[in-house]
N, C-alpha and C positions, 0 to 999 in steps of 0.2 A: 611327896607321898600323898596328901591331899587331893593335890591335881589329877592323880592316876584312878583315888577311890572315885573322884568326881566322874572322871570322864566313863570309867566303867559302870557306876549308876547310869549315867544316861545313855551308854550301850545297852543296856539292859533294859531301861525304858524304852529304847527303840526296838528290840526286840520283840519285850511283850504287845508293844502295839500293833508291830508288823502282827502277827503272831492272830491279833485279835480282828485286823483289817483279812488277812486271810480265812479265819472261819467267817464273817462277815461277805465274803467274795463267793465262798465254798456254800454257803447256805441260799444267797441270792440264784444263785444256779443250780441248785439241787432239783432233784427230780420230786422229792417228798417235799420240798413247799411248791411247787406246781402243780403237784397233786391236791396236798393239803387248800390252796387256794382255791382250783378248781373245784372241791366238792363245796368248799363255801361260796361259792359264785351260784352251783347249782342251787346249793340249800337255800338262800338267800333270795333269788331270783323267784325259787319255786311259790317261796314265802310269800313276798309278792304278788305274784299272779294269782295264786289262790284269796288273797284279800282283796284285789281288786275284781275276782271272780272271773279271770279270763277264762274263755277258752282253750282247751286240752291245758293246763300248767305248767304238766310235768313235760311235754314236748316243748315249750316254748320256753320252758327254763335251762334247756341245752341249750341257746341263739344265746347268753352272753356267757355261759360256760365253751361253747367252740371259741368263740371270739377272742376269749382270754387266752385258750392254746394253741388257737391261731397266731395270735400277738408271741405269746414265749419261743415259739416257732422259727420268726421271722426276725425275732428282732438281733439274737447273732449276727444274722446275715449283713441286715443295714450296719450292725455298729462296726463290722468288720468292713463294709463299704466306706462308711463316717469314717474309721479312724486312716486308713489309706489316704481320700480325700487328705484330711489334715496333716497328715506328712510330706504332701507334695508342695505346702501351702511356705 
């Protein structure tokens, strides 16, 4: 009887991890932290340029805000490329 609460504890620990690794997966891919990111890359960047006193700021703080949604863009693509690659391996 032991044996069975054990083994069903650690079903159930593997559960809630699954459980925690999927919002974890669900979050890394969401559209609201790509968002969320993205306004802090421009906030961040603008910050920046205005302290360094560049030229136009608020235009030059979209170059590493595209960058970034360029990269989230692109990078399905390769890892869908990568993981192909590694099953032929």
């Amino acid at each position: 009887m032991v044996k069975l609460e054990k083994l069903e504890n650690e079903i159930n620990k593997i559960k809630e991890r699954n459980a925690r690794v999927e919002g974890d997966k669900a979050w890394e891919t969401s559209l609201t932290r790509r968002i969320i990111v993205a306004i802090g890359t421009y906030a961040l960047s603008l910050l920046l340029f205005v302290v360094i006193n560049a030229p136009n700021p608020f235009l030059a703080a979209l170059v590493p805000t595209f960058g970034f949604i360029l990269s989230t863009l692109t990078i399905p693509f390769f890892r869908s490329w990568w993981l192909k690659k590694q099953k032929r391996k």
